[in-house]
N, C-alpha and C positions, 0 to 999 in steps of 0.2 A: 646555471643554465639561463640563456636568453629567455625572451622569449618571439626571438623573430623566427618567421615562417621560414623553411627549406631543413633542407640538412637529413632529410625523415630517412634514407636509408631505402635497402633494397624490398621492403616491403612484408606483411606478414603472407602474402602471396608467395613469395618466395623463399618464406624461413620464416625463423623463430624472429619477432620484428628487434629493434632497438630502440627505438623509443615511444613507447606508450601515456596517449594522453585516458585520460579518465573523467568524462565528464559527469558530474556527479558526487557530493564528496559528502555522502550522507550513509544509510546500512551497507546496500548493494554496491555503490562505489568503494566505501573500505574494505569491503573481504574480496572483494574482485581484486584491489591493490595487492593485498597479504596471499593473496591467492596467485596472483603471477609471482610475487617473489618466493614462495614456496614452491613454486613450479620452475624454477631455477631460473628467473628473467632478471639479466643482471643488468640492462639497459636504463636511461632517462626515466622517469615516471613521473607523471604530473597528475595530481586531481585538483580538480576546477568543482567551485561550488559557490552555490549562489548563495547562499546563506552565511553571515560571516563569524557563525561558529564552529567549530570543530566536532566530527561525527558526533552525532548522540541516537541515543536510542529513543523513538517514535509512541510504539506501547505504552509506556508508563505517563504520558504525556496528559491520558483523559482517567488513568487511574490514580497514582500511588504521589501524582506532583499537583492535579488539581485537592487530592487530600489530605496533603503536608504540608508543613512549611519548610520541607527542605532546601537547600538551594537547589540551582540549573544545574546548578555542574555536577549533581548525582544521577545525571541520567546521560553522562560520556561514555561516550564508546570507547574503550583501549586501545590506543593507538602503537603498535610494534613499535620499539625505540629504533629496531634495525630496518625500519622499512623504506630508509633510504629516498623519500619521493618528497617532490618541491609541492607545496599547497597552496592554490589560488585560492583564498576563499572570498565572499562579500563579493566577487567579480561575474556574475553571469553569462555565460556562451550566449553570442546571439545568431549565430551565423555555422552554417558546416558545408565546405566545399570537398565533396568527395573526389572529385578528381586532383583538386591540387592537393590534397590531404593535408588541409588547416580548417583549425578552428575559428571563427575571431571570439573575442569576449569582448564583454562593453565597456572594457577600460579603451578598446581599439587594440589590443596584441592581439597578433596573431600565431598562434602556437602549430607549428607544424608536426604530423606523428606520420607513423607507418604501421600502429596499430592502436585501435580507440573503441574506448571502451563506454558505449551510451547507460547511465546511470541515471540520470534528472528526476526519477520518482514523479508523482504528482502534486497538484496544491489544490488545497479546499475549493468544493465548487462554492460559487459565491451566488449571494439573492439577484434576480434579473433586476434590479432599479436600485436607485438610495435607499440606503438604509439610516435612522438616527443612530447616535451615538449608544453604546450598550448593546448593542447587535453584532456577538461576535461568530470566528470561526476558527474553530481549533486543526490547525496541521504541523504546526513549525512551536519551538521551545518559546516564543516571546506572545505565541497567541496564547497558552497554558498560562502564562505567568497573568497575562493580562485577563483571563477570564476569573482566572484563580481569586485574583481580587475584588470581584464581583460576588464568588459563595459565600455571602453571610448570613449566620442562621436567619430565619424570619424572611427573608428575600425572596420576591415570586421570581420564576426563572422557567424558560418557556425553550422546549428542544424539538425544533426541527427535524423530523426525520429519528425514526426510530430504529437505523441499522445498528450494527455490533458498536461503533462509533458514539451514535445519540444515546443509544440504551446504555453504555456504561457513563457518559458526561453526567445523563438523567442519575443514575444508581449513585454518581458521587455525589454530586450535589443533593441528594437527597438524606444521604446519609451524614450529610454537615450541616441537615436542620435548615433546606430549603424549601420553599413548598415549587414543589415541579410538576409544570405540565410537558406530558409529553407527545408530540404531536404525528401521527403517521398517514400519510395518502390512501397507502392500502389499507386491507382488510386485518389485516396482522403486521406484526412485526417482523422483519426477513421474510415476506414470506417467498419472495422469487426467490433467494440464496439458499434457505432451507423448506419451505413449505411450511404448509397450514398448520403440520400438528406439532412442530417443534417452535412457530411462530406461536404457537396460539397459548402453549408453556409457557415463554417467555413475556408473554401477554401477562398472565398471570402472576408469574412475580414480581413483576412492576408496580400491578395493582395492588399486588400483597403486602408491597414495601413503602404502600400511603402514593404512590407517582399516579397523576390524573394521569391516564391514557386514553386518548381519544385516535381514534382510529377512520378511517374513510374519511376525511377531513384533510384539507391543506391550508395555510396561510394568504390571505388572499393579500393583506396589506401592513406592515408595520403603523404606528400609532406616535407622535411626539418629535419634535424640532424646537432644541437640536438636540435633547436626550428622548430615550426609547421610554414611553409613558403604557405602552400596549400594542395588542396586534386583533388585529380580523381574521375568524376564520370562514371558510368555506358555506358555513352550516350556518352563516349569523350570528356566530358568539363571540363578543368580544372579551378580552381578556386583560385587565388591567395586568402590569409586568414591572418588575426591576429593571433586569436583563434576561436577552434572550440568546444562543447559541442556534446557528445553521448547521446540521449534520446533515446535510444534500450530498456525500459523494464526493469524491474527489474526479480532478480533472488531470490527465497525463500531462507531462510538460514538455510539448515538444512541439510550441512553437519558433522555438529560434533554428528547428529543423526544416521549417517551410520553404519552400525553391531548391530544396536539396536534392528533388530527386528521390529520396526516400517513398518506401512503401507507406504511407501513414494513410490510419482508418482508426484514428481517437490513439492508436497507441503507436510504435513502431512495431510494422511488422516484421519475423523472423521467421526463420526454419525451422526443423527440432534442434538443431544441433545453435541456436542461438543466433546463428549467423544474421546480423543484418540482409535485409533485403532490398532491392531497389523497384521504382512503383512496376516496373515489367515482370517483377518476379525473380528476376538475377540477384546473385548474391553477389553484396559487394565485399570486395576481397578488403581483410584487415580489418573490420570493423561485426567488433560484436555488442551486443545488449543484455542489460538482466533488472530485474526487479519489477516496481510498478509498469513502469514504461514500457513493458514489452506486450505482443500480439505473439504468441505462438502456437503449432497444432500440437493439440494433446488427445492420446490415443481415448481416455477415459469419455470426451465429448464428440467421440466417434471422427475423430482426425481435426474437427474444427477448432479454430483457433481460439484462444482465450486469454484472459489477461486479468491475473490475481494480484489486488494488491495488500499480500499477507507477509508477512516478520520472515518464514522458515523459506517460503520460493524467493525471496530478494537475497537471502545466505547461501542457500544451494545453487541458485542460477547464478549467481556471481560467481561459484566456484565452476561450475562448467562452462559459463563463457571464460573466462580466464582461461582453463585448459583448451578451447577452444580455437583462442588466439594466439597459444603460445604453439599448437601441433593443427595448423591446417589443413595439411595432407591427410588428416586424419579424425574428422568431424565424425563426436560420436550425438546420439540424440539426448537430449535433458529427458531423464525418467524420475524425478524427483517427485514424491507421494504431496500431491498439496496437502497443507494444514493449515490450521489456523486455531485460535483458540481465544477468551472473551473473559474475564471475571468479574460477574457484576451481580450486587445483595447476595454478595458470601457465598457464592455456585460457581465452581469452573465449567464453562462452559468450554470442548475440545471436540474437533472435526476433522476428519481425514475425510481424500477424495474431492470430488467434485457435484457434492448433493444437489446445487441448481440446474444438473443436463438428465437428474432422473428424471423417469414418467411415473414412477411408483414409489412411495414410501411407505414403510412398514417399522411398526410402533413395537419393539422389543419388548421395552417398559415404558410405562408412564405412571411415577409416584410423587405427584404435587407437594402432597404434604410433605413426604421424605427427606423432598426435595433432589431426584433422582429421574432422568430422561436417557432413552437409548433410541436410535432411530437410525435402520439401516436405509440405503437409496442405492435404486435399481431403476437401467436401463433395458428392454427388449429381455429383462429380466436376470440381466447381470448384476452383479455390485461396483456401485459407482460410486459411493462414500457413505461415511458415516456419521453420526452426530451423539454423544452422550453429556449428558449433566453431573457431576458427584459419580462421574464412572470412567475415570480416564485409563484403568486397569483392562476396561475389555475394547480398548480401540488396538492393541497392539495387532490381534487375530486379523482385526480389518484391515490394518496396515502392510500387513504380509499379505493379503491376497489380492489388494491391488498393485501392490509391487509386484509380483509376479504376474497379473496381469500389464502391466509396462514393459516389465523385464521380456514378454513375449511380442509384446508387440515391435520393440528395438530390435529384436531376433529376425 
């Protein structure tokens, strides 16, 4: 297959399309692939990815590869032998002209489709200024490898931001005989994602596991040129350092979507049923989205839109956009239960639902020493999610009753 512009065919507006590009060639972009070819799309397939490795998996990235010395290539994703599709990789999309329906990439080809599939995920938000040298950020397989080489015992090591991200970077490097500080804006740790009392648990284990936590404090300034010697905080404290780690959040990638016309508001917006959107609201025909990168409305945050960037919605929403683009006519809504889950100082930490659009949490159990946390979240006094620690056996009950509240609301 070329890859010159034309040829796209009569469109997925009109039928099941013929050649499908996939921009994106990372979770969401691989099962969205395996997912149209097991929806019987025997057409062209192309995934395009910026990165010039081949799928791997993200997770294990701040756990199980900053804590070995495995290689890279134990955290690839399986690739179908039969899946048939041409792989751009190392080449990033910089461009998307919906009406002529082409891509360009920045080698300059321009890949023409009649159904496409937005995947790009996000990358590490980054420090607003210079940073010296030893100030990293973990998103992609070569920033793990290069941090990785930074955890040696005795080494101070300073995390930024104490979401599920910092708190497990903090718990590994801790656990490999680093002294770690770890550093949070708020009041707690998650506490917008989950709230105070399941912030304020894992507050605790951190401290329990020797991690300085310092909380209501931000970084005001890195320290050393052109290696990282220390950092300023907020409060006046300076902190002599090794290296330090940015866990600030990730950013969507979808600036090479700007002048497209797209709906964008930090992510791409969609429908329920995945569909791309255009800035008026119209859905543009052929073109669906899934994973980090997407904006959609979810019945659980009372119809407003949201954008989760966890492991289990990048695997399910790739399979329902995929059927989404393969049956047009036929747009059903994504009811897919969010999760997500965290392991960090020997606790699985597991959530269903959407615990940051509660107004009320309630505290099931709370056994520190145990090491055991249950905490339901309620809207206008429904169930909107869940959260447990060392209790992943009674999330199933909560699983089923917010499915059945989706499954009612798609009704």
């Amino acid at each position: 297959m070329s890859g010159a512009a034309g040829g796209a065919g009569t469109g997925a507006a009109g039928g099941e399309p013929r050649r499908v590009v996939v921009v994106g060639a990372s979770l969401a972009g691989l099962r969205a692939a395996e997912a149209l070819r097991a929806g019987g799309f025997g057409g062209e397939l192309t995934l395009v990815g910026a990165e010039p490795h081949p799928p791997y998996d993200r997770p294990p990235l701040s756990k199980q590869q900053l804590a070995s010395e495995d290689p890279a290539g134990s955290t690839d994703l399986p690739v179908p032998a039969g899946l048939g599709a041409e792989w751009l990789l190392g080449t990033p999309a910089v461009a998307l002209d919906p009406d002529g329906r082409t891509v360009k990439l920045a080698d300059g080809q321009e890949l023409g489709w009649d159904g496409l599939v937005i995947a790009t995920g996000s990358s590490a938000r980054g420090w607003h200024g210079p940073v010296p040298a030893g100030v990293h950020t973990l998103r992609g397989r070569d920033d793990a490898l290069a941090l990785r080489a930074e955890l040696r015992p005795g080494r101070r090591l300073l995390v930024v931001g104490a979401g599920f991200l910092g708190g497990e970077i903090a718990a590994t490097a801790r656990s490999r005989g680093l002294e770690v500080t770890l550093v949070e804006a708020a009041e707690q740790p998650l506490a917008r994602a989950v709230g105070a009392e399941a912030g304020g648990y894992l507050a605790e284990l951190h401290r329990a596991s020797g991690i300085e936590l310092r909380t209501g404090v931000t970084v005001t300034a890195f320290r050393g040129d052109p290696g990282l010697t220390g950092a300023v905080l907020s409060d006046g404290t300076e902190l002599p350092l090794d290296a330090a780690v940015l866990a600030l959040g990730a950013v969507p990638n979808t600036g090479w979507l700007e002048g497209s016309g797209l709906a964008l508001d930090g992510e791409v917006g969609c429908d329920a049923a995945l569909r791309v959107l255009r800035a008026d609201g119209s859905v543009l025909p052929g073109v669906v989205a899934a994973g980090d990168v997407v904006r959609w409305p979810h019945p659980l945050a009372g119809g407003a839109r949201v954008a989760l960037g966890h492991w289990t919605n990048a695997v399910e929403q790739a399979a329902a956009a995929a059927h989404t683009l393969l049956r047009p006519g036929e747009p059903e809504p994504f009811t897919g239960v969010p999760s997500f889950w965290s392991d960090l100082h020997g606790v699985k930490v597991r959530s269903v639902g959407l615990p940051a659009f509660a107004d009320e949490a309630r505290v099931v159990e709370h056994d520190l020493p145990g090491r055991r946390l249950e905490v339901s979240y309620h809207r206008a006094g429904a169930l909107v999610g869940a959260l447990t620690v060392n209790r992943v056996g009674r999330l199933a009950g909560y699983r089923r009753e917010l499915q059945e509240v989706l499954l009612g609301a798609a009704g």
